[in-house]
C-alpha positions as CSV (number, residue, x, y, z in Angstrom):
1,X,-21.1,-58.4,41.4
2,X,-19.9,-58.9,38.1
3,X,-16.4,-60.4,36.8
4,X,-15.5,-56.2,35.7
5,X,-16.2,-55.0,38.1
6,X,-14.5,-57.2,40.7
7,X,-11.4,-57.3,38.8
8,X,-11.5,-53.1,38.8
9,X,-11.7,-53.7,42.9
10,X,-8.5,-55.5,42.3
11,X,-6.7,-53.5,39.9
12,X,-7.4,-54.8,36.9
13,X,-9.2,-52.5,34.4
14,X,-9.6,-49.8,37.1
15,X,-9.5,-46.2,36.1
16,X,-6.1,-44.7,35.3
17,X,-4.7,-41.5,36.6
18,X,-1.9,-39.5,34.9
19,X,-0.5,-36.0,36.8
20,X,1.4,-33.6,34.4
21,X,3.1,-30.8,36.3
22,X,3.6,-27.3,34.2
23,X,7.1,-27.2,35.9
24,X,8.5,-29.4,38.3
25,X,10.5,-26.9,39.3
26,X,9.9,-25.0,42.6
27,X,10.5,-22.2,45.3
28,X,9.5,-22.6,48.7
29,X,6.3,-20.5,49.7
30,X,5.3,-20.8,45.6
31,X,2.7,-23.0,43.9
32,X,2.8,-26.1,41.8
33,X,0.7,-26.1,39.1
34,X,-0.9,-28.8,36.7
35,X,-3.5,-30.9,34.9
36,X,-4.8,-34.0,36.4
37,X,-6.1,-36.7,34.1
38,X,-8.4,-39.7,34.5
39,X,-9.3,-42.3,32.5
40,X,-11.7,-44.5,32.9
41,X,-11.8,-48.4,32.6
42,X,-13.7,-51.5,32.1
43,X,-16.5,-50.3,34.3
44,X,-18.4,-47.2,35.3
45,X,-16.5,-46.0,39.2
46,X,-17.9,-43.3,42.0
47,X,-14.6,-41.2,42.5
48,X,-15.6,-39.8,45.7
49,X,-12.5,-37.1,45.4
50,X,-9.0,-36.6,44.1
51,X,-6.7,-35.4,45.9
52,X,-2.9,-33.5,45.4
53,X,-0.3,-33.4,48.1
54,X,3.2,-32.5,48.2
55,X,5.3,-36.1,49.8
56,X,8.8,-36.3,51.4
57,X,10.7,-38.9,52.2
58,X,11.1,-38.5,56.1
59,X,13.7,-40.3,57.9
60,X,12.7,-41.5,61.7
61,X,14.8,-42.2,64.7
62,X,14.1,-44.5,68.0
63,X,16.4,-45.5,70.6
64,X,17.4,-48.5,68.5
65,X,16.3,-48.4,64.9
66,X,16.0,-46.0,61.9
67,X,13.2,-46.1,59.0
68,X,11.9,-44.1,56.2
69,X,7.9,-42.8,55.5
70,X,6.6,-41.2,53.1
71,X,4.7,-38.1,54.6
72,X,2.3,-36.0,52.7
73,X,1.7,-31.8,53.5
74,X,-0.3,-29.3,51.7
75,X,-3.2,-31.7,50.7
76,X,-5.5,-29.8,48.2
77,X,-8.5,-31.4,47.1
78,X,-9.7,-31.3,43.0
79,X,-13.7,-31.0,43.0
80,X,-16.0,-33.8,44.4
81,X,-17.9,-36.7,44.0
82,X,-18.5,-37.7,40.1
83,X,-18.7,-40.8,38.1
84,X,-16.2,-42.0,36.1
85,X,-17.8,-44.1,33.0
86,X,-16.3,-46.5,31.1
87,X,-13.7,-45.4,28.8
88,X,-14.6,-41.7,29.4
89,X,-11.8,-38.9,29.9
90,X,-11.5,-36.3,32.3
91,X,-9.2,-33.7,33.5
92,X,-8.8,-30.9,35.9
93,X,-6.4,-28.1,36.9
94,X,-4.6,-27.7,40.4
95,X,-2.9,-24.8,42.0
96,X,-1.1,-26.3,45.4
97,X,1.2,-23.9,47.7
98,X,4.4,-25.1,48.2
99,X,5.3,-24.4,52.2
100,X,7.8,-21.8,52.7
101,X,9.5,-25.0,55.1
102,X,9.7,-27.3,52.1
103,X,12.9,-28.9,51.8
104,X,15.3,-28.0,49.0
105,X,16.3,-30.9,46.5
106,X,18.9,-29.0,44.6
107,X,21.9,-26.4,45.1
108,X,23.7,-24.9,42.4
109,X,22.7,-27.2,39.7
110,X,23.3,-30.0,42.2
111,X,20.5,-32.7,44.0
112,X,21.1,-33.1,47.3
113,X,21.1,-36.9,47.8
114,X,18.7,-38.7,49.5
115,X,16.3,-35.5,49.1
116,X,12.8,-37.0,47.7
117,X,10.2,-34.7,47.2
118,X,7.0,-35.1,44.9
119,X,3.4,-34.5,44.0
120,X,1.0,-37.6,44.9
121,X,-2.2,-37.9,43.6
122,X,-4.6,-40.5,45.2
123,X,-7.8,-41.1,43.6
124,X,-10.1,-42.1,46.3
125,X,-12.7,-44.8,44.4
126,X,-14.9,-47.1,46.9
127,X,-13.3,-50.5,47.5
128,X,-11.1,-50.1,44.7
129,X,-6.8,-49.9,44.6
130,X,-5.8,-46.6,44.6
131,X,-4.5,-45.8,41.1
132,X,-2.3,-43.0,42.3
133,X,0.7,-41.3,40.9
134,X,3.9,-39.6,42.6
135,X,5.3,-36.9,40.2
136,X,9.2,-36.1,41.6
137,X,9.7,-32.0,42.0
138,X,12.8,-30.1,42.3
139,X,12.6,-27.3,45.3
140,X,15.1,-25.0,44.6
141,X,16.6,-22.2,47.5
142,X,14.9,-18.9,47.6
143,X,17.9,-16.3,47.3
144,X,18.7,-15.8,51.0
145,X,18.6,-19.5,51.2
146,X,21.5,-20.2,48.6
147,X,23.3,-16.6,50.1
148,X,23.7,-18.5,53.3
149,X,24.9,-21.6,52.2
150,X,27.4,-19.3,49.9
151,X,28.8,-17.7,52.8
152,X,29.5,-20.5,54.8
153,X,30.7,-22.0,51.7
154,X,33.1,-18.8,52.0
155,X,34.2,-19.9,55.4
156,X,35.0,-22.8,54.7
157,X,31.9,-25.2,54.5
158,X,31.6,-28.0,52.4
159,X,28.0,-29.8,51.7
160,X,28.6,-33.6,52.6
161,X,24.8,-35.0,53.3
162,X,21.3,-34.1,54.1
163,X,18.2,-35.5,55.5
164,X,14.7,-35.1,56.7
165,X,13.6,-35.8,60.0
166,X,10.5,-35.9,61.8
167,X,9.7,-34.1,64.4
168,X,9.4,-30.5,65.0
169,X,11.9,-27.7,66.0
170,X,10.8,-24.4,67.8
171,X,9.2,-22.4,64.7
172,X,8.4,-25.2,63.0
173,X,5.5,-25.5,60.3
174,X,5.5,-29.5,59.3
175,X,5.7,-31.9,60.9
176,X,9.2,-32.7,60.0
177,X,12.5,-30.7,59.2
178,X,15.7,-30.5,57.0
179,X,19.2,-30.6,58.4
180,X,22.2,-29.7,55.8
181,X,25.1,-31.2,57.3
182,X,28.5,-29.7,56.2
183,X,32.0,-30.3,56.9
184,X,34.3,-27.6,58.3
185,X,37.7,-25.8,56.4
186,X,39.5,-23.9,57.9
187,X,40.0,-22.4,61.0
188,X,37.1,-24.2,61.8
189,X,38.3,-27.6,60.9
190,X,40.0,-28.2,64.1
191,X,37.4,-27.8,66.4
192,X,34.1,-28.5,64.7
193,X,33.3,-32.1,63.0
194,X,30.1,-31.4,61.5
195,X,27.7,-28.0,61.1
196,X,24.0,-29.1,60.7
197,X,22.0,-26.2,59.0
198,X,18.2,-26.0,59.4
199,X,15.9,-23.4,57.7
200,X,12.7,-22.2,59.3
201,X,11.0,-19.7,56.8
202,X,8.8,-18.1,57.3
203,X,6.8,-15.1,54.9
204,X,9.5,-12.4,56.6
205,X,12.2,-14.2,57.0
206,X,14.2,-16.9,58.0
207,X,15.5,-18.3,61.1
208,X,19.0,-20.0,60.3
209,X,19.1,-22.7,62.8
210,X,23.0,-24.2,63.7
211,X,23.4,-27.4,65.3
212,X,27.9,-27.7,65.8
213,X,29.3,-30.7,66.7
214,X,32.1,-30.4,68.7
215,X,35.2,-32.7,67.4
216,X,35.9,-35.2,70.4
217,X,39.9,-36.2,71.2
218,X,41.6,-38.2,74.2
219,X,41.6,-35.2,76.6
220,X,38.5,-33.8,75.6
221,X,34.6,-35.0,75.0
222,X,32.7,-33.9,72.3
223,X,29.2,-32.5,72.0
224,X,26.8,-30.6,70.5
225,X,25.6,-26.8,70.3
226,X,22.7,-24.9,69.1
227,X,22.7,-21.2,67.8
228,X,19.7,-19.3,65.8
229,X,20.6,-16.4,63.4
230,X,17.4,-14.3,61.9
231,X,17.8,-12.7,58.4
232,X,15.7,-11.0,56.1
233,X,14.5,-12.3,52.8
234,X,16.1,-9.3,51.7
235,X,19.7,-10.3,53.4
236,X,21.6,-12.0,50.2
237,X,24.7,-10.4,50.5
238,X,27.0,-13.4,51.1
239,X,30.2,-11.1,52.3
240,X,27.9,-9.7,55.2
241,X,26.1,-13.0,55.7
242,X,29.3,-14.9,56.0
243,X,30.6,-12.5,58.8
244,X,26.9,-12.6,61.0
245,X,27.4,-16.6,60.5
246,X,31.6,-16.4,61.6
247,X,30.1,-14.0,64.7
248,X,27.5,-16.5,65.7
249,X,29.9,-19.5,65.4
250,X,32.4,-17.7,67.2
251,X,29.5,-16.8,70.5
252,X,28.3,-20.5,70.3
253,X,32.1,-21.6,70.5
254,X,32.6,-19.4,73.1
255,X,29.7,-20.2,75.2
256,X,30.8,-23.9,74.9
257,X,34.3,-23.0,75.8
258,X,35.4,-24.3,72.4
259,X,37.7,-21.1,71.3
């Protein structure tokens, strides 16, 4: 083998990839689109296939210990098998869907901290280090998405975190899902210490998933309750939204025997 060609194996002088996105903004259940460029190296390469893939940063739980992966969705694959000669320049185009269960990065104008979502593009070359590259996008709500948050910004809500998990909810798509956690105002302040929101979209609608936890106190445990709420993509009224999500915090309370 010669001294090139080794060194590409290792790294060094290996074809180059560069991914420019047309907008890295997004909408759950829309497309990313872009150009993919490779440049070749020191050496002619087989690229048996590029790939694009959305990637979140997915936070895992065991009994005792808690770790971050990067987990890829929506893999899309940009033509086959070629050779890559020395030097030489290629590109290519991509449409990739964005999965109506995509986590949102930003609210309002806001990112959501710890919310890490991009496009990765892997370059698979025989025996060779990947020269990939991760291109960061923004996922924006859709409209009923940022109605609901709204109203329960109305009554009394307040973003404080969010996070990715894996695993996989009732309804769910990927193989991991997004919890908003807010912190209650209000009325609601004295019996709730956190309200963890989860969005399962789907092409109709969206199933509002609400996780309460019960504020604890010396004559009284706390705990944990689960409610689902249905709405329309159409359903963006925030006045009418806020009193569905008052009604179904007031039946999980209830059920619970927290009010």
């Amino acid at each position: 083998m010669g001294m090139k060609r080794m060194m590409a194996r290792l790294g060094v002088g290996n074809a180059d990839v560069e991914t420019v996105l047309d907008r890295p903004e997004v909408l759950p259940g829309g497309l990313v689109t872009g150009t993919v460029t490779i440049k070749g190296g020191k050496v002619d390469q087989e690229v048996n296939e590029i790939r694009v893939a959305l990637e979140a940063t997915v936070e895992v739980e065991t009994d005792d210990s808690t770790w971050y992966e990067n987990v890829g969705f929506g893999t899309r694959s940009i033509g086959g098998k070629f050779t890559i000669a020395a030097n030489q320049e290629t590109s290519g185009r991509f449409e990739l869907p964005v999965p109506w269960q995509t986590p949102i990065t930003d609210v309002g104008g806001w990112h959501l901290r710890g919310m890490k979502i991009g496009v990765k593009t892997t370059v698979d070359i025989p025996g060779a280090i990947d020269p990939g590259d991760l291109d960061p996008v923004s996922v924006h709500p859709l409209p009923v998405q940022e109605a609901i948050l709204a109203a329960l910004g109305d009554l009394g809500f307040r973003f404080h975190s969010a996070d990715v998990e894996k695993g996989r909810l009732a309804g769910s798509d990927l193989p991991f899902y997004q919890e908003i956690e807010l912190h209650p105002g209000g009325e609601y302040a004295r019996r709730i210490k956190e309200l963890e929101v989860t969005f399962l979209v789907d092409a109709a609608g969206v199933d509002v998933v609400l996780e309460a936890d019960r504020r604890g106190g010396l004559l009284r445990a706390g705990g944990d309750a689960l409610s689902r709420l249905r709405v329309g993509h159409h359903d963006t009224d925030r006045h009418h939204l806020a009193g569905l999500l008052h009604e179904q915090l007031q039946h999980l309370g209830a059920r619970r025997g927290w009010f």
